[in-house]
C-alpha positions in Angstrom: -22.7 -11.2 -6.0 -24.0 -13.9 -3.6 -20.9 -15.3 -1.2 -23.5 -18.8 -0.5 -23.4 -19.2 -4.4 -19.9 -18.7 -4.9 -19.5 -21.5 -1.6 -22.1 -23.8 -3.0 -20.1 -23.0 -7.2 -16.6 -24.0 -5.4 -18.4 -27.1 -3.5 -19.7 -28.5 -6.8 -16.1 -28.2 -8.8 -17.1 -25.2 -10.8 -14.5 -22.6 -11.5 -14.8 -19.4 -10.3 -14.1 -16.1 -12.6 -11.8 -13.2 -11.6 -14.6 -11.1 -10.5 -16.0 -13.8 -8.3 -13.0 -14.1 -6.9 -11.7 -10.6 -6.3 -15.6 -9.9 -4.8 -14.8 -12.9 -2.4 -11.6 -11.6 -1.1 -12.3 -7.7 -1.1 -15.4 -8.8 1.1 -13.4 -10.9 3.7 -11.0 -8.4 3.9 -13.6 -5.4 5.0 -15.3 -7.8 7.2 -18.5 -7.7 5.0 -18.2 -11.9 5.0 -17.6 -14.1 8.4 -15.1 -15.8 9.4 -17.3 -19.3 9.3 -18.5 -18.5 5.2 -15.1 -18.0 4.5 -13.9 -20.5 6.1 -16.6 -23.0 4.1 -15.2 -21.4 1.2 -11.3 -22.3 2.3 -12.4 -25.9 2.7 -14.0 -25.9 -0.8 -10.7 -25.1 -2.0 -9.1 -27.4 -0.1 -11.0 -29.9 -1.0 -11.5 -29.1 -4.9 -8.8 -27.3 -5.7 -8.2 -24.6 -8.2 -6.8 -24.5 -11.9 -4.1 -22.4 -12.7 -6.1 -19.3 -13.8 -8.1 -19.3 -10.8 -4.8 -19.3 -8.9 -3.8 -16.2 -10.4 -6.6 -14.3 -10.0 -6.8 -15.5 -6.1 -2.9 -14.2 -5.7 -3.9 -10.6 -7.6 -6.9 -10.2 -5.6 -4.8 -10.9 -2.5 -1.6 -8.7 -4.4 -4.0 -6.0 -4.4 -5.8 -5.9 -1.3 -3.1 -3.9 -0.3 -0.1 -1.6 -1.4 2.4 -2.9 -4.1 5.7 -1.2 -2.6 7.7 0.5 -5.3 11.6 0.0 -4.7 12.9 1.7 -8.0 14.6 4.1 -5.9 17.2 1.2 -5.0 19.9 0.9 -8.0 19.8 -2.9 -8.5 18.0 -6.2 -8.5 15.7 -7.0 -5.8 15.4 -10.9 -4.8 14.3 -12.3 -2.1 13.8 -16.2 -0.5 10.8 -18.2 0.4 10.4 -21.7 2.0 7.4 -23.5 2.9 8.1 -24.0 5.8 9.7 -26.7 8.0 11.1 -28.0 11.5 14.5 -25.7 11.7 14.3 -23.9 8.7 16.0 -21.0 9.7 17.6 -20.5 6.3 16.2 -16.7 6.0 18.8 -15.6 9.1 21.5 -17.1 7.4 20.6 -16.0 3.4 19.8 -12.6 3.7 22.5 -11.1 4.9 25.2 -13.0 2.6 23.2 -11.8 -0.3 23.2 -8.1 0.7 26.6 -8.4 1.6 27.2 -10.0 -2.2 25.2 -6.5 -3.2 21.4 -7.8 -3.5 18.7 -5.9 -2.1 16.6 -8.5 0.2 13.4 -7.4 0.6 12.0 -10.1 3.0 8.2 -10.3 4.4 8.1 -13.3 6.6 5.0 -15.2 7.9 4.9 -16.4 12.4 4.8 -20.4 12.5 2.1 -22.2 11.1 1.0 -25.6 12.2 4.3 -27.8 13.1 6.3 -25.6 11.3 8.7 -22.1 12.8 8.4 -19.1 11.5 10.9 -16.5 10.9 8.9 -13.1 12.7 9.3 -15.9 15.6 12.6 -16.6 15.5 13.5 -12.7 14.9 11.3 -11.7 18.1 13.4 -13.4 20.3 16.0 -11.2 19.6 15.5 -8.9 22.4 14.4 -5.0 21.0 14.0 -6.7 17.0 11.6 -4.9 15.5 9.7 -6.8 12.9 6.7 -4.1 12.6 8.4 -1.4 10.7 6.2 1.0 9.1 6.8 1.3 5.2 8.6 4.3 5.4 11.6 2.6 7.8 11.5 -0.6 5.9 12.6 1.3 2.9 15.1 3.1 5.3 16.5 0.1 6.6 16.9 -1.6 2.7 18.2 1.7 1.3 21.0 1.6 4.8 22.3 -1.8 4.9 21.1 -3.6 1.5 18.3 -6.1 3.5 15.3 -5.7 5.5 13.4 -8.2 7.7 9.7 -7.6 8.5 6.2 -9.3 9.1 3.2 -8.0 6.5 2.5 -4.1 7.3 -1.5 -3.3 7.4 -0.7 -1.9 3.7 0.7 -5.2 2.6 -1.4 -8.1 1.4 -3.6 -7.4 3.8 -6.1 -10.4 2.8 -3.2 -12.8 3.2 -2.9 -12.0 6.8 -6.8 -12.6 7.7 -6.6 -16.0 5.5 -3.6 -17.2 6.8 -4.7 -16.9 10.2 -7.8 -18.6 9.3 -6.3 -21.4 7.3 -4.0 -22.1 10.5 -7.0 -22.9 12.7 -9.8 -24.7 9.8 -7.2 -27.4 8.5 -7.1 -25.6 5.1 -3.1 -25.0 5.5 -1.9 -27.9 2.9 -4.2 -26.7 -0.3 -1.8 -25.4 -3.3 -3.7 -22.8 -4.9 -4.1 -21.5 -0.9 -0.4 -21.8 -0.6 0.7 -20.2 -3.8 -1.8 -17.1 -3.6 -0.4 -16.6 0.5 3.4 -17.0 -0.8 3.2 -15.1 -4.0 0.4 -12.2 -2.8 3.2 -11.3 -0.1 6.3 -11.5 -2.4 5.3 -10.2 -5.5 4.0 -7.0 -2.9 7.6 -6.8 -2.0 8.5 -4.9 -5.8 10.7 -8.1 -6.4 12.5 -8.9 -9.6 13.0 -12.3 -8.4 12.3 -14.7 -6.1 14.0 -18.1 -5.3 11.8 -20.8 -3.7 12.7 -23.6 -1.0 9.9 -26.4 -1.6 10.2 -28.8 1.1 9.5 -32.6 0.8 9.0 -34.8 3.2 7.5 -36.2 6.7 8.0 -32.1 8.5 7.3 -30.6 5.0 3.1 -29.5 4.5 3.7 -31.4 1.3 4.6 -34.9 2.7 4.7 -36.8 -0.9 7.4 -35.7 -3.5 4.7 -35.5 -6.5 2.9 -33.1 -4.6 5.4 -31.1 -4.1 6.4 -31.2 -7.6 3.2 -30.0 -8.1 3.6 -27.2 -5.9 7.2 -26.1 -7.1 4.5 -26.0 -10.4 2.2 -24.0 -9.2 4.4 -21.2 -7.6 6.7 -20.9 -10.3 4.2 -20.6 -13.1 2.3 -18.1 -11.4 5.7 -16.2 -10.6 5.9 -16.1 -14.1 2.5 -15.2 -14.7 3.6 -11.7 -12.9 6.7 -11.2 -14.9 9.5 -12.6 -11.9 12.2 -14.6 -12.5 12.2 -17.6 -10.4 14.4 -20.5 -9.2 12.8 -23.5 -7.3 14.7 -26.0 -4.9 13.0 -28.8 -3.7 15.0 -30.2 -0.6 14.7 -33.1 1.8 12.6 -32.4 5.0 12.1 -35.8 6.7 14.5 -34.4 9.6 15.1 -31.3 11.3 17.1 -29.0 9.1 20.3 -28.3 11.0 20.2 -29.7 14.8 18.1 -26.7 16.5 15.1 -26.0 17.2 12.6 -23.2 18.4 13.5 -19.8 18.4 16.3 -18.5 20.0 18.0 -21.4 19.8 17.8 -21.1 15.6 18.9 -17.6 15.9 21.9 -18.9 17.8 22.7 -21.9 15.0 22.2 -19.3 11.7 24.7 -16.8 14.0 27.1 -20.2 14.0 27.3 -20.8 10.2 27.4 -16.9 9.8 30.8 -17.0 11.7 31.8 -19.8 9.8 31.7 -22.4 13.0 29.0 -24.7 11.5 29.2 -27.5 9.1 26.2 -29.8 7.7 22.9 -29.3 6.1 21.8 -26.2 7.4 24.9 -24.5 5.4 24.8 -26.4 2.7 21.1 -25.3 1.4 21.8 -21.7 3.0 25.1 -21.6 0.3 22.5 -22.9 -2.5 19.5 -20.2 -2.0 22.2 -17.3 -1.5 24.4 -18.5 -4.2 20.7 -18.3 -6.4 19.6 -15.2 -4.9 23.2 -13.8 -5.9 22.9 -15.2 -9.1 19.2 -13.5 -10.0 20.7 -10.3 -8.4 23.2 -9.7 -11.4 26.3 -10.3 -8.9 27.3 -13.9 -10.5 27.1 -15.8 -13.8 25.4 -18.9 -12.1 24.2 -20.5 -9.5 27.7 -22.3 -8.6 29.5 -18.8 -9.1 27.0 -17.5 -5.9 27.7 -20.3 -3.8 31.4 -19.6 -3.9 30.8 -15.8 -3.1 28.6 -16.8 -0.5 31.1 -18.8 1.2 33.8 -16.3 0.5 31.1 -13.7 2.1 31.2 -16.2 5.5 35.2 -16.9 5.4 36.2 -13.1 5.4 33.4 -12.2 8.0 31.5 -9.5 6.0 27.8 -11.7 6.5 28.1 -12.1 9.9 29.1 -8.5 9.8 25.8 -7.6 8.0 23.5 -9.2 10.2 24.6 -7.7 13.1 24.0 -4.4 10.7 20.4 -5.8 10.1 19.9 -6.2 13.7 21.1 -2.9 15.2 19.2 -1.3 12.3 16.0 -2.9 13.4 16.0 -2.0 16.8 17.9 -5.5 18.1 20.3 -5.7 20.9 23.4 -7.3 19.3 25.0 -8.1 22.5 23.0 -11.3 22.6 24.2 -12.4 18.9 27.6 -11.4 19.9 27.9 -13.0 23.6 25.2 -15.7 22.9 26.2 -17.4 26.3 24.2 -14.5 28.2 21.0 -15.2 26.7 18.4 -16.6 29.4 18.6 -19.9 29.8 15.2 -22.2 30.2 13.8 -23.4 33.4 14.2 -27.2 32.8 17.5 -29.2 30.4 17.0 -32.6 30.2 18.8 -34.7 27.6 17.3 -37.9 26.4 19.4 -41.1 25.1 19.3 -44.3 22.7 17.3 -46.8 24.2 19.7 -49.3 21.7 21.6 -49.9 19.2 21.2 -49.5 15.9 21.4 -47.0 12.3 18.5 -44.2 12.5 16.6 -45.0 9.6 13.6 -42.3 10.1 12.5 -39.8 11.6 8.8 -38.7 11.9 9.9 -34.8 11.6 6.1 -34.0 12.1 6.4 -35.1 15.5 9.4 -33.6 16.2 7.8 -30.2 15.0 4.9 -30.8 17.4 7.3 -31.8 20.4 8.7 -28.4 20.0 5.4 -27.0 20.1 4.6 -28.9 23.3 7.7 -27.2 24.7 6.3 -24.0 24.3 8.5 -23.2 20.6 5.5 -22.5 19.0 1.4 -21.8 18.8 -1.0 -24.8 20.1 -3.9 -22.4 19.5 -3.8 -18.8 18.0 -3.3 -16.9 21.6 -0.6 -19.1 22.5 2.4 -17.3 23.5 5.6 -18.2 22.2 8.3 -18.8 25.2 11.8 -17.7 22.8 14.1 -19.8 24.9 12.1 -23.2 24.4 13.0 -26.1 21.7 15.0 -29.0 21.1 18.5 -29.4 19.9 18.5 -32.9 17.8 21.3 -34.7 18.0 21.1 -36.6 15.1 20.6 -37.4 11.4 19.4 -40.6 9.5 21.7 -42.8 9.0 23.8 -42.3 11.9 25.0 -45.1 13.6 23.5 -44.7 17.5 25.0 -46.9 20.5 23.0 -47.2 23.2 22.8 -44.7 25.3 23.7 -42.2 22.9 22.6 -38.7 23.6 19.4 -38.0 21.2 18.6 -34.5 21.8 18.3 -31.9 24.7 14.9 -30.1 25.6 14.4 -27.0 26.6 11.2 -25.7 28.3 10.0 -24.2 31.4 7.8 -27.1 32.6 8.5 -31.0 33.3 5.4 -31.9 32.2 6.1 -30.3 28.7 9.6 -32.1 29.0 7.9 -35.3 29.2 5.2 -34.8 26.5 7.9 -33.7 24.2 10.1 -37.0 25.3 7.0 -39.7 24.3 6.6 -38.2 21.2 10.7 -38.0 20.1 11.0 -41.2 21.4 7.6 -42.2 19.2 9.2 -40.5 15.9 12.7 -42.4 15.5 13.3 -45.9 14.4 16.6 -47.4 14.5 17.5 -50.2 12.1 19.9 -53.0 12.4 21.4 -52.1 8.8 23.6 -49.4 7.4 21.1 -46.8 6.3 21.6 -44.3 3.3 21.2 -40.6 4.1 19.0 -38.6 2.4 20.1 -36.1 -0.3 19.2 -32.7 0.7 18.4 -30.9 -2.8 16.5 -33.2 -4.7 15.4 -30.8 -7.6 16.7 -27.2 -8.7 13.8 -26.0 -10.9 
């Protein structure tokens, strides 16, 4: 086959067939086809699309690229959690360990950051000693031990996923469906899953901004989840502000380790309680979705999911003394809080901005050899529809430089607008699918 006529065939609209496909990826992945022809064949996607069919046969090429992990050796249902990604979405840290302790196997591959967005191998590495690379053989050691494992892609796993994703980060290819649905479901359905549950975010910090699309995408994922044989659950939830009030790495791990104890109220444990109550409920160990949710918090009152993570974490190499002393973690160079220049209800935020203001302050990746500094972020005070007086305390920045402080001020300052009026807040789960 000719990779310039499969280019110029995606270009022109035409669909491409299963071989085409499977020749395009199998190439990329041995490094028989450049980074720029693949990347002109990423935008033709982007740009064009792909039908159903052709989604499938991109997330099996990309399935089988690599190993398919074989779990059958666990007694029970394997289910495991993805999001799409948001500005403090730590949800993984909090859902994992509440459905192993509920007796689920969580087999969870996690992606780094992309764009605006955190990512959970991120958050996890700023654990000091948390090791996130575990070979196959101790990732079915740690599962078998304490009932949940957290790890980045192996070399054996979906192997194509992790060149593309890379790529997608840096062409401005990231917010294509069929692109999304082969990365998410290539890595999940590698994990020997029975089911998955999904957290599609909407919204101004979402990669889906406009509700239909996302609809589109809840679409797209579960049909092709059920193309494999999975059973599926799909929330769609509210991401037009920061999903609990931290931000950036370390100081997620610390908020997830707050509602774990049970000393955190809001948002964040709200949708946590959901996807655990439906990763419970697909793991056999409740009779619905609403059964789960009352386990999970059960699981959080008498202590036993705090209790597992700190299993997770010893198990992967992590120094728990951090988790359970938080106050001795390093602290960042430069604080600075920033306040209400007036009155007035917060009516929206601009949680792309906010994403990127964390990025500024060193939370995440500007360019693909950025290195991630674990203590920086924000913590946002606020949600819409709060009434704010001035001088009301915003948010507090963390970041080892001023002149990152002061990017990362213009542009929170530039993402809120208060209104004169009582605002209504935003209903978190808009969809259960």
């Amino acid at each position: 086959m000719n990779t310039i006529e499969l280019i110029r065939k995606k270009r022109d609209k035409e669909s491409l067939s299963k071989e085409e496909i499977k020749f395009l990826i199998s190439s990329y992945t041995k490094n028989k086809i450049p980074d720029y022809q693949f990347s002109s064949f990423l935008m033709a996607v982007f740009l064009n699309g792909m039908n159903s069919e052709e989604t499938s046969f991109l997330t099996e090429a990309m399935l089988y690229s690599g190993k398919v992990i074989n779990l059958d050796f666990l007694k029970g249902k394997k289910v495991d959690k993805h999001s799409t990604g948001g500005v403090g979405d730590k949800t993984s840290l909090i859902i994992a360990p509440v459905a192993a302790a509920a007796g689920v196997y969580v087999p969870m591959i996690s992606g780094r950051g992309l764009g605006h967005t955190g990512g959970t191998l991120d958050k996890l590495d700023a654990i000091p000693g948390f090791k996130t690379n575990l070979s196959l053989k101790e990732y079915k050691s740690v599962l078998k031990k304490c009932g949940a494992v957290l790890v980045g892609q192996t070399k054996e796993i979906a192997p194509a996923d992790k060149l593309i994703y890379s790529l997608r980060d840096v062409t401005g290819t990231v917010e294509s469906i069929p692109l999304i649905t082969a990365s998410i479901m290539s890595k999940k359905l590698a994990e020997g899953i029975n089911g998955l549950v999904l957290d599609i975010k909407t919204g101004s910090g979402a990669f889906m901004r406009k509700e239909k699309d996302t609809l589109l995408l809840a679409e797209s994922l579960i049909r092709t989840a059920k193309s494999f044989g999975k059973k599926v659950i799909g929330f769609v939830t509210d991401m037009n502000q920061p999903l609990g009030n931290y931000i950036g790495n370390w100081l997620e791990v610390y908020e997830s380790v707050l509602v774990l104890k049970g000393e955190s109220e809001g948002d964040l444990k709200e949708l946590s309680l959901a996807l655990s109550g439906a990763m419970i409920f697909l793991g056999g160990k409740a009779s619905s979705i609403d059964e789960g949710i009352k386990l999970s918090q059960r699981l959080i009152d008498n202590g036993l999911a705090y209790k597992k993570f700190l299993e997770i974490v010893e198990l992967q190499g992590g120094d728990t003394n951090f988790i359970r002393n938080p106050e001795k973690y390093p602290k960042s160079k430069i604080i600075e809080r920033i306040f209400a220049p007036n009155n007035g209800y917060l009516e929206t935020i601009n949680n792309f901005e906010i994403g990127m203001a964390a990025l500024e302050l060193g939370a995440g990746r500007l360019t693909k050899d950025d290195i991630i500094d674990p203590k920086a972020g924000i913590i946002f005070k606020l949600k819409i529809g709060d009434f704010v007086k001035k001088g009301t305390e915003i948010a507090e920045l963390h970041s080892s430089s001023q002149l990152k402080i002061e990017k990362a001020k213009e542009k929170i300052y530039n993402s809120i607008m208060l209104n004169p009026n009582p605002i209504k807040k935003p209903k978190l789960i808009k969809k259960i699918i």
